[in-house]
C-alpha positions as CSV (number, residue, x, y, z in Angstrom):
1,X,331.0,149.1,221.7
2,X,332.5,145.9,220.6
3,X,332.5,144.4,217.2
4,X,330.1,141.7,218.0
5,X,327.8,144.3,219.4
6,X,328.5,146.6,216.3
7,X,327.9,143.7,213.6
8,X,324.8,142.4,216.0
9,X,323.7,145.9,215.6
10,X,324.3,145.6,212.1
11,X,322.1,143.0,211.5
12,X,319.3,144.3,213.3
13,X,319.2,147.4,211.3
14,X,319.6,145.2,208.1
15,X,316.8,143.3,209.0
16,X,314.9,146.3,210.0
17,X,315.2,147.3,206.7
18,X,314.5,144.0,204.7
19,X,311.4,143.8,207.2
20,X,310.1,147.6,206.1
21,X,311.0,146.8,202.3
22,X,308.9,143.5,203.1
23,X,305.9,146.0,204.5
24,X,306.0,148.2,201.6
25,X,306.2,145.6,199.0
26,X,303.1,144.1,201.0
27,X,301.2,147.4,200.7
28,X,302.3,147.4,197.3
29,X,300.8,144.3,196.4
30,X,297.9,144.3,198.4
31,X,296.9,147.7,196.7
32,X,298.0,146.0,193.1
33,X,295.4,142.7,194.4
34,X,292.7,145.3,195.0
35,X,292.9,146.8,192.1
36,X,292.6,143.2,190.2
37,X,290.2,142.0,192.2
38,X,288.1,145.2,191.9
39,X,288.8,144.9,187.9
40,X,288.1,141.3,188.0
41,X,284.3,141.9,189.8
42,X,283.6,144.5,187.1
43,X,284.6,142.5,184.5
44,X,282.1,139.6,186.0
45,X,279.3,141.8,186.1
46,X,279.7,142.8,182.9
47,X,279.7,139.6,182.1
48,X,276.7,139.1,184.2
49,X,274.8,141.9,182.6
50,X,276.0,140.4,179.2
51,X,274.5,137.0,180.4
52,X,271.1,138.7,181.5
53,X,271.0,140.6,177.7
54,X,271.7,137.5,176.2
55,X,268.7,135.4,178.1
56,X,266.3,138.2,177.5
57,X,267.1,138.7,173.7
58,X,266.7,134.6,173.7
59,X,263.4,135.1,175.3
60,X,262.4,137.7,172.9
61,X,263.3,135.5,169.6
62,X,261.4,132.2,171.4
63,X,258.3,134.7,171.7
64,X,258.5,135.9,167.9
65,X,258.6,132.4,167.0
66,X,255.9,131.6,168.5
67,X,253.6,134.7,167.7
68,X,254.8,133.7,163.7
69,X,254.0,130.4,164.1
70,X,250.9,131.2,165.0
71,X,250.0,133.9,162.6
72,X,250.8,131.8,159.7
73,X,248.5,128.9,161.3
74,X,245.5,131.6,161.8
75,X,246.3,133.0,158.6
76,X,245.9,130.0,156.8
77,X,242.6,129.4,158.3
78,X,241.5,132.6,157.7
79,X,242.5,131.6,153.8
80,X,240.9,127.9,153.7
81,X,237.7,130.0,154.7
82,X,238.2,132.9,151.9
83,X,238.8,129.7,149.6
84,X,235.7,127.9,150.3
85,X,233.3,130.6,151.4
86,X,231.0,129.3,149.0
87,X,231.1,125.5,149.6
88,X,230.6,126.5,153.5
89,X,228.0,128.7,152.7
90,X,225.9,126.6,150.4
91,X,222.4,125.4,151.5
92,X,220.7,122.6,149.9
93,X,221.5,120.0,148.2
94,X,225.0,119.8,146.5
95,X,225.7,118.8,143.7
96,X,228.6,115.8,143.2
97,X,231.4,118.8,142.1
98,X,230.5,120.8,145.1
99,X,229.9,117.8,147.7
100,X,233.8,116.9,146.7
101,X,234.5,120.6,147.0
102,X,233.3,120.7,150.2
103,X,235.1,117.6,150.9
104,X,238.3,119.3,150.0
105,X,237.5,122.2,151.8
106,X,236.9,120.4,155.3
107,X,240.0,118.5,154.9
108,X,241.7,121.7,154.3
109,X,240.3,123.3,157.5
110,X,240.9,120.2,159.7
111,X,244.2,120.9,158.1
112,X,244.6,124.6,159.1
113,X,242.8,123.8,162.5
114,X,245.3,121.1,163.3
115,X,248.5,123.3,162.3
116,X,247.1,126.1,164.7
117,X,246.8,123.5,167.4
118,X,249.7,122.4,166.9
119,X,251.4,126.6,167.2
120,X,249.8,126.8,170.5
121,X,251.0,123.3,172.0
122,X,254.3,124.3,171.1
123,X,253.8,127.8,172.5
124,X,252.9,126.1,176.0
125,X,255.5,123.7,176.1
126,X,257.7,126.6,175.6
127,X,256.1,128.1,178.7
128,X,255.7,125.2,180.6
129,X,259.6,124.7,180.3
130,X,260.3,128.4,181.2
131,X,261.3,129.6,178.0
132,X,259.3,132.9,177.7
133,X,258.4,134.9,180.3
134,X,255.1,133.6,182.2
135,X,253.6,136.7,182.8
136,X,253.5,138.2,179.3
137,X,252.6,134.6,177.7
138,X,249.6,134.4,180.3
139,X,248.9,138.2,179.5
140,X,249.0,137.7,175.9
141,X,247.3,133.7,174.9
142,X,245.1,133.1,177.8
143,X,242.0,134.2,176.1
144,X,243.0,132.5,173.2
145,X,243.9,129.2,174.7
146,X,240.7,129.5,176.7
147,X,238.5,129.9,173.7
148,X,240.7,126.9,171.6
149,X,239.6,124.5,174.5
150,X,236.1,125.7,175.2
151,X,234.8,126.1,171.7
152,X,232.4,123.4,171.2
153,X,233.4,123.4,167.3
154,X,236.9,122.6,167.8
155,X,236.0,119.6,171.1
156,X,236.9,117.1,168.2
157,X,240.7,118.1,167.9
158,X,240.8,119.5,171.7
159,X,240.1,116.5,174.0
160,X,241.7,115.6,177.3
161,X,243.2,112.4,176.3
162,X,244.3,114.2,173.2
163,X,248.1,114.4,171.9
164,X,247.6,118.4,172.9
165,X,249.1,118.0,176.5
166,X,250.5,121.0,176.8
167,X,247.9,123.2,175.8
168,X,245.3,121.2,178.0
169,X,248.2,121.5,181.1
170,X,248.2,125.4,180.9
171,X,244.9,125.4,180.6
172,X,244.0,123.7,183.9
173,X,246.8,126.0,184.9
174,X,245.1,129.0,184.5
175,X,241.4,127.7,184.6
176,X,241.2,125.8,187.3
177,X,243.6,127.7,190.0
178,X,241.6,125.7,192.9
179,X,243.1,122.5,192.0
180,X,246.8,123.8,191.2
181,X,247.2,125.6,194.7
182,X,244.6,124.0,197.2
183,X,245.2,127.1,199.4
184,X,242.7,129.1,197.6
185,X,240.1,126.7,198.0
């Protein structure tokens, strides 16, 4: 064998080698990439998770909000009427005391009436933009929302044209299915 052949040989087994150290650095690395990228896909669905918690505990403090918004309206028109039982009570003629009493006492009440209308527009603004979950808000205020709007008592704050969009929008929503989704016609 001749030196060209020997250092030609040479260099094949040198590169032989440099190629298998190439292939097991490559293994190496591609298990290493694995690994990160498995860590990496844990670590973004934890984060995912974390996200989900996050929108659901959000969800859960827009629905207190808006169950103690309007608990405090109810409650102060369950109050206005425990205050003025006996002007809206009276029968007969009043006397100039009790007739601004009763004055007083309806101003109070379209008050309280107007702050509870206002509770429930913001509560179906909140659900008209998604920000509780439809299902229990529907579960939860439809009767309620159906009785603000239908009671003939309250027709002067609750009318179509009124600034109480939202309320009147869920509302029609729910009431009147027929004209939101013509397929059940």
């Amino acid at each position: 064998m001749s030196d060209y052949e020997k250092i030609s040989l040479g260099v094949a087994a040198f590169s032989a080698l440099l190629s298998l150290i190439a292939i097991i650095m490559s293994v190496i690395a591609n298990r290493k990439t694995n690994s990160f990228t498995a860590q990496a896909n844990q670590i973004s669905a934890d984060a995912l998770e974390l996200q989900r918690v996050s929108i659901r505990l959000q969800e859960a403090s827009v629905e207190q909000e808006i169950r103690d918004s309007i608990r405090l309206a109810e409650a102060a028109i369950e109050q206005v009427g425990r205050d003025f039982e006996d002007v809206f009570t009276k029968t007969g003629r009043l006397t100039k005391a009790e007739q601004a009493r009763k004055d007083l006492a309806t101003a109070a009440l379209k008050s309280a009436l107007e702050a509870q209308h206002n509770a429930y527009d913001d509560a179906c603004s909140k659900y008209l933009d998604k920000k509780v979950p439809g299902d229990r808000f529907k579960a939860t205020y439809q009767t309620s929302i159906r009785r603000l709007v239908e009671k003939d008592a309250l027709k002067e704050f609750i009318k179509l044209d009124c600034s109480y969009h939202s309320i009147m929008k869920v509302y029609k929503l729910w009431e009147t299915p027929e004209i939101n989704n013509p397929s059940n016609a």
